[in-house]
C-alpha positions in Angstrom: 75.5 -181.0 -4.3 73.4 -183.4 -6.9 75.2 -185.7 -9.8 73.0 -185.4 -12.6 73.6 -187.3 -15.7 72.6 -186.4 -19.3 72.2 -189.0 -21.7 69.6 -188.6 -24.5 66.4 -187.5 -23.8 66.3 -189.4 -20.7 68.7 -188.0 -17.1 69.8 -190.6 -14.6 70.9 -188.7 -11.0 72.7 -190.4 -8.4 71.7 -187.7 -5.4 73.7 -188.3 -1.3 70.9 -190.5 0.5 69.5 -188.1 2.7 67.9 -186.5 -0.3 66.8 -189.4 -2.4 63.2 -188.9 -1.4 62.8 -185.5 -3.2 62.1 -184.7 -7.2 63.3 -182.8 -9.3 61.9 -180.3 -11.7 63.5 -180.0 -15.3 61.5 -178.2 -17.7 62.5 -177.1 -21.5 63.3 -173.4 -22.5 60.9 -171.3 -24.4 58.3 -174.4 -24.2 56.1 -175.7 -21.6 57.4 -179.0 -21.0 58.0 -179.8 -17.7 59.5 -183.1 -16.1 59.5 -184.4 -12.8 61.9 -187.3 -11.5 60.6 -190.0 -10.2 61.4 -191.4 -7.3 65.0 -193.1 -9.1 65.9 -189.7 -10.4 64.9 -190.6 -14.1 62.5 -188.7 -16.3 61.6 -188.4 -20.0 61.2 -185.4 -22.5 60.0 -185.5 -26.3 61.3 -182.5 -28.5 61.4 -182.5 -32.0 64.7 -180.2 -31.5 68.3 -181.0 -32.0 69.5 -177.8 -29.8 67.4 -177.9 -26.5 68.1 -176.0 -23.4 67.1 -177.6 -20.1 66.7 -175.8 -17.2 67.0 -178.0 -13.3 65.2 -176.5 -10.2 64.9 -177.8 -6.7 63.8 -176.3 -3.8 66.6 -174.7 -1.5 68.8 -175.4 -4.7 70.2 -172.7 -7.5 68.9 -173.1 -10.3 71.1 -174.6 -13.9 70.4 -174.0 -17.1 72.1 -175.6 -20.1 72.0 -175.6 -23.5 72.7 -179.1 -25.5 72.9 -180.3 -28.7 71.4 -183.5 -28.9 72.5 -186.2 -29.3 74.7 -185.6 -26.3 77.6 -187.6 -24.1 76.5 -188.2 -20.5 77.2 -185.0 -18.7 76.9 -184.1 -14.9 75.3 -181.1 -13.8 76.6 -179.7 -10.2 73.8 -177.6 -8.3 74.7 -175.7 -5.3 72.9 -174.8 -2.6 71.3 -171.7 -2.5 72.1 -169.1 0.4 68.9 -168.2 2.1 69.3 -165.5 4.5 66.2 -165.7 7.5 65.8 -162.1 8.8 66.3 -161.2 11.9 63.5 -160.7 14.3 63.4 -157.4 16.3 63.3 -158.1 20.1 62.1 -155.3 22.4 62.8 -155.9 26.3 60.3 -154.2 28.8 62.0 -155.4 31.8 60.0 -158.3 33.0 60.2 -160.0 29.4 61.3 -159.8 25.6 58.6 -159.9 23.3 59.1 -159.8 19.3 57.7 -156.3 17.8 54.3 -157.8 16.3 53.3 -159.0 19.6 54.0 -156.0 21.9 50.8 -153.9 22.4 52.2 -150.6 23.6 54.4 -148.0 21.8 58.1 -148.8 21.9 61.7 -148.0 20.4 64.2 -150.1 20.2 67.7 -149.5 20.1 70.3 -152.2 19.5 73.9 -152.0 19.8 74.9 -150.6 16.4 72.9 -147.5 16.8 74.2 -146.7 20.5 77.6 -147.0 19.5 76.8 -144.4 16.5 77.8 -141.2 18.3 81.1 -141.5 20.6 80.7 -139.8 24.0 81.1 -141.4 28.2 77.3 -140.4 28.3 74.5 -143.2 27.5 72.1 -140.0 27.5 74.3 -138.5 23.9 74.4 -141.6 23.0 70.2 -141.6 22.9 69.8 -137.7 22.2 68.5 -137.1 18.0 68.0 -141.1 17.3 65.5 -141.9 20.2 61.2 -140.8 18.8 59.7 -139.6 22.3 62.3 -139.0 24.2 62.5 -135.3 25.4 66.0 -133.5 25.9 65.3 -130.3 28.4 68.1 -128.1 26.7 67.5 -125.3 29.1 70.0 -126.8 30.9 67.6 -128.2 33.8 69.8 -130.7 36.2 65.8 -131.9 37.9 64.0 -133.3 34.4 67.1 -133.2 31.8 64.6 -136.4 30.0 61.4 -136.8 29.8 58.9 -139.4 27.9 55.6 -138.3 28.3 55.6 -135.1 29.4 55.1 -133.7 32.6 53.1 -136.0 34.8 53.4 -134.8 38.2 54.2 -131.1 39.9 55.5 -131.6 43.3 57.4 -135.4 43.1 60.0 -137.0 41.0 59.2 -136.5 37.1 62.4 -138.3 35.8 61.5 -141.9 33.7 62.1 -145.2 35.6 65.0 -146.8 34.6 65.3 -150.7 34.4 68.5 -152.5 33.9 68.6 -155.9 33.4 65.1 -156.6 35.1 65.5 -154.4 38.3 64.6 -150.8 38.9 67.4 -148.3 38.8 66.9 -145.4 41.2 70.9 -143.7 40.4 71.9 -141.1 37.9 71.8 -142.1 34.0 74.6 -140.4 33.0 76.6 -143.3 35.4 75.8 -146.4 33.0 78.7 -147.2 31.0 77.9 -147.0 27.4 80.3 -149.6 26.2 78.3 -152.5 28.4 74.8 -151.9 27.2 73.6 -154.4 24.6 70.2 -152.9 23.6 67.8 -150.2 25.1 63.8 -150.3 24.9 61.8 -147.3 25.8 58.5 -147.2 27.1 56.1 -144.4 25.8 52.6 -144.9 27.0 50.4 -146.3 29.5 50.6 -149.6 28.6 54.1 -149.8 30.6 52.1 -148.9 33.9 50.9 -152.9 33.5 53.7 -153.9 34.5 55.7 -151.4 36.7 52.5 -149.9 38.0 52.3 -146.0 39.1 55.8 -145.4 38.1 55.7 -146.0 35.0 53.9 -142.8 34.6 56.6 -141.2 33.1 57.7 -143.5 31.2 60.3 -146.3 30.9 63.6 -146.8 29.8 64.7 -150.8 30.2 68.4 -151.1 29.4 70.0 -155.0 29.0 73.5 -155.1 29.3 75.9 -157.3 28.0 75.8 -161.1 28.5 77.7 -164.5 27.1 75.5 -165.7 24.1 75.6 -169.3 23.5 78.3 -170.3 20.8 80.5 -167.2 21.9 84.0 -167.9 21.7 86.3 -165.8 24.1 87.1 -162.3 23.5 89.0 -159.7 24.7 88.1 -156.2 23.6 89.8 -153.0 24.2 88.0 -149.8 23.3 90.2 -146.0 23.9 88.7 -143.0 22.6 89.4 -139.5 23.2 87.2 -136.6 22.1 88.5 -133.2 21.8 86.4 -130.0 21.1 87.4 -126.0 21.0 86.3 -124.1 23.3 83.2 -121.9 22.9 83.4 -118.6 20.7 81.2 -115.9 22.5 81.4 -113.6 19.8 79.4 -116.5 17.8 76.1 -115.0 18.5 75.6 -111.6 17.2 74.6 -109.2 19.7 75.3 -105.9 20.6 78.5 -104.2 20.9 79.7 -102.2 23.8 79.3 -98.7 22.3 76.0 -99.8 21.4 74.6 -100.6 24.8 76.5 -97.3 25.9 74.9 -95.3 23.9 71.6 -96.9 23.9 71.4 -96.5 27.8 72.4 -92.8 27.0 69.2 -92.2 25.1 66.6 -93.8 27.6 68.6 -92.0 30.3 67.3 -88.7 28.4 63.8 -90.3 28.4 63.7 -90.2 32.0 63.5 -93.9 31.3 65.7 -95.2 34.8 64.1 -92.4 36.7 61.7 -95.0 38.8 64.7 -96.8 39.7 66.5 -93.6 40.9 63.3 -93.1 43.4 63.1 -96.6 44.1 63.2 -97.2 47.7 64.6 -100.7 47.5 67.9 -98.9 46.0 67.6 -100.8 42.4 71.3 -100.9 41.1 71.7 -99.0 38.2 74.9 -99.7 35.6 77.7 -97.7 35.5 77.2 -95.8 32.4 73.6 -95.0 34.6 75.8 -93.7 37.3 77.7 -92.0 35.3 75.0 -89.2 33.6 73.3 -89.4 37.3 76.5 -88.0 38.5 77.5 -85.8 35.7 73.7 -84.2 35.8 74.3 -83.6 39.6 77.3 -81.8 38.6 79.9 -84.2 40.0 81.1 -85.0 36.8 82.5 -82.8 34.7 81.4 -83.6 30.8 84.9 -83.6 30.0 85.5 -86.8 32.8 81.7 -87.9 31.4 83.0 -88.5 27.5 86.3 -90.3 28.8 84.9 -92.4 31.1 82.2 -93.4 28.5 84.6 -94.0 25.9 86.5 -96.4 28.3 83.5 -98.6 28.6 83.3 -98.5 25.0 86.8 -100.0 24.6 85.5 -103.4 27.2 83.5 -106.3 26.4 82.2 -108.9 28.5 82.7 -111.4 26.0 86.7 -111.0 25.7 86.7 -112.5 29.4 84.2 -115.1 29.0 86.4 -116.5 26.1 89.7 -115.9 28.3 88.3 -116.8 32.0 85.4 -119.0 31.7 85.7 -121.5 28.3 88.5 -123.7 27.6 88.8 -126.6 25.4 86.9 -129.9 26.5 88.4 -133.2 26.5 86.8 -136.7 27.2 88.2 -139.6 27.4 87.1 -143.4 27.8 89.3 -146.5 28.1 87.1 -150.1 28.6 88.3 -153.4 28.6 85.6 -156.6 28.6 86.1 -160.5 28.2 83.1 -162.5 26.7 82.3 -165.3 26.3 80.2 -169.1 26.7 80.9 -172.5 27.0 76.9 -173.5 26.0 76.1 -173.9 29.8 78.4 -171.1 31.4 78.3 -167.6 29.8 80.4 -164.6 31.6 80.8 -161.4 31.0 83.4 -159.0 32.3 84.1 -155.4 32.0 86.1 -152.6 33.6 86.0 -149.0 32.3 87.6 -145.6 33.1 85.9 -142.1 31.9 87.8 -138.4 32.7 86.1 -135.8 31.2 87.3 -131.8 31.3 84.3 -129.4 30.5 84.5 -126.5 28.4 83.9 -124.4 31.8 86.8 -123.8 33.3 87.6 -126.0 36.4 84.5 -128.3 35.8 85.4 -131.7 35.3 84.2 -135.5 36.2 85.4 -138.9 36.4 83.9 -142.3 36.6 85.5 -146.1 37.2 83.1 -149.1 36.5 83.0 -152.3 36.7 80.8 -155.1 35.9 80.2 -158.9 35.7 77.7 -160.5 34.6 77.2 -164.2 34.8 74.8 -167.1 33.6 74.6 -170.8 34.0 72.0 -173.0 32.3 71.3 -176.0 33.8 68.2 -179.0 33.3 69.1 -178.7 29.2 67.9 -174.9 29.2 65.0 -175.1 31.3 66.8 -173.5 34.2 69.1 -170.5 34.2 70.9 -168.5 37.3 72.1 -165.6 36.8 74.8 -163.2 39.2 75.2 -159.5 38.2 77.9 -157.5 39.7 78.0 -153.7 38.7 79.9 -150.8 41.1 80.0 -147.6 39.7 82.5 -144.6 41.4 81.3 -141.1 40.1 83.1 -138.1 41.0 82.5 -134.3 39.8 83.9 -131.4 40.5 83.7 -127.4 39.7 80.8 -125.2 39.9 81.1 -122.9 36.5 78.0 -122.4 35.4 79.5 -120.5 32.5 77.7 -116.9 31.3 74.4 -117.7 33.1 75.9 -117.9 36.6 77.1 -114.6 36.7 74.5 -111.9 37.3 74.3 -107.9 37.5 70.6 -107.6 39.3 68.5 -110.9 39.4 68.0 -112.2 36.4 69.7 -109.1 34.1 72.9 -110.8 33.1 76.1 -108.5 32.9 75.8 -105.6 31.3 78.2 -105.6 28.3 80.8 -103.6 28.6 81.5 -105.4 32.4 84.4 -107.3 33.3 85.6 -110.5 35.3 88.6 -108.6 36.4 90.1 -105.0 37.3 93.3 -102.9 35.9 95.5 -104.7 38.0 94.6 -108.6 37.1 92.7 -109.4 40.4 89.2 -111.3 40.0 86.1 -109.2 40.6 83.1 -109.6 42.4 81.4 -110.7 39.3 84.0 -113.6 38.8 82.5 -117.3 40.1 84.1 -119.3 42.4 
């Protein structure tokens, strides 16, 4: 702070040493006299006025205005410093450097901390899905290209993005990346990335830095436990047709002579049962009686009852990490150990996953030399092979017809149940 003193027209200051070299500017309300200190702090100001107000400004200082009645007594004016915030500068990593955002040629994203930790989930790739430009979700449900960056590149080899963590190409699954150690992720969108990682960076990059000691970190523990819990799917959410619908639709192509190629077929094309059915009744082994009541029991089933009761069930994830951070200015560390169980909403599909990771970093030669040692072990397990509704098949690619079922009278599982 400065010690000014008011006496007069005149202002004597008595400012701490190290900033006896500057002036400062004092300047009149509602006129354009201005005064600068010399270099003793003392200036002068001529004003016809009895009731002045002065106004003191400095550089990196707030600003004081007063209003006096002159003559005055001596007074001191306190000026505080002014809180200047420097903004930060937006880093992008493309795995052989970091380069600030108005010096990268190429089209990137960025995503820092905050915005990964947005959405809760064990999966970095829901964790990037809706707040990532340019990155492509295949939400057919494809297991080979479930991302993609530019597009297709390539027909007959691998068209998943290169991965990069912390400098070195990744050639394992995404999804087996803890979330809760990744710092900040960069992706690559065009061609410019192919100057650095050459041919594979075709289709595109996706450079994730994990989590290191900064310099000036005190130690600290963290604990993060979640738990996510969803209902299970409603098939009755998407309106289709009923049962009696499909019955009685099939009914009137059958009068059409519409499944007649299929009857002549000679690859034996299955046929539903409600097909059957007027094929037998129209051959006269079914009496229209035994027709009508074995139509109206198919009328009375739907599909969808034992999707909802035999395939869905309620998912639960659940993530437990624990990390220590920290850095002594020439030894930084980083430790973290995580545990992930997650129940599908398929019935008997579920996964697990244990990681661990260290990262460490000394600086030696005042800054001019850092080694670094990275530890990271990953265990994955999965288990279950429900594919849900689209797994189970009547003829090819014809799903179940609707008025089907996962299992007979008597409780047992049917052919058309999945292992």
């Amino acid at each position: 702070m400065l010690l000014l003193k008011i006496q007069s027209f005149r202002v004597w200051y008595s400012p701490q040493k190290i900033e006896s070299r500057f002036r400062y500017h004092n300047q009149i309300g509602g006129t354009n006299q201005v005064a600068i200190t010399d270099e003793e702090g003392k200036f002068n100001l001529n004003t016809p006025n009895q009731e002045i107000r002065l106004t003191f400004s400095f550089i990196g200082y707030q600003s004081q205005t007063l209003d006096l009645i002159l003559p005055t007594d001596p007074l001191t004016v306190l000026m505080e410093l002014e809180e200047t915030s420097l903004q930060g500068v937006e880093v992008f990593a493309t795995g052989y450097q970091e380069i600030p955002k108005e010096r990268q040629t190429g089209s990137f994203v960025g995503l820092d901390r905050e915005l990964i930790n947005r959405r809760i989930s064990t999966s970095i790739l829901d964790r990037l899905e809706d707040v990532t430009p340019g990155l492509i979700f295949n939400r057919t449900g494809s297991t080979t290209d479930p991302i993609s960056i530019r597009g297709r590149s390539t027909i007959f080899s691998n068209a998943a993005p290169l991965i990069i963590i912390d400098n070195f190409p990744y050639d394992g699954p995404i999804e087996n990346i803890n979330p809760n150690d990744v710092e900040s992720i960069s992706i690559l969108r065009d061609a410019a990335a192919a100057s650095i990682w050459g041919a594979r960076a075709g289709n595109g990059v996706i450079v994730i830095t994990t989590k290191k000691g900064v310099r000036g970190d005190s130690p600290r523990v963290t604990l993060v436990a979640n738990s996510t819990w969803a209902e299970r799917p409603d098939p009755f959410y998407q309106p289709l047709m009923s049962s009696s619908e499909v019955v009685d639709m099939e009914r009137r192509l059958f009068s059409e002579n519409f499944y007649l190629n299929q009857e002549n077929s000679p690859f034996r094309t299955p046929l539903t049962p409600v097909v059957e059915s007027l094929i037998q009744n129209r051959e006269g082994l079914l009496s229209n009686a035994e027709l009508q009541t074995r139509l109206e029991s198919f009328r009375n089933l739907d599909i969808r009852n034992d999707y909802r009761d035999y395939l869905y069930q309620s998912s639960w994830n659940q993530q437990y990490n624990l990390n220590v951070i920290g850095n002594s200015g020439k030894y930084g560390y980083y430790l973290s150990a995580g545990w992930d169980e997650n129940q599908s909403n398929l019935v008997g599909n579920q996964s697990s996953r244990y990681t661990l990771l260290s990262n460490q970093n000394l600086n030696l030669l005042d800054g001019k030399l850092e080694l670094g040692l990275g530890i990271n072990y990953i265990l994955s397990t999965q288990s279950g092979s429900n594919n849900g509704p689209s797994g189970i098949r009547f003829n090819g690619a014809q799903p179940l017809y609707a008025y089907g079922s996962l299992v007979d009278d008597s409780g047992n599982s049917t052919h058309f149940t999945p292992e």
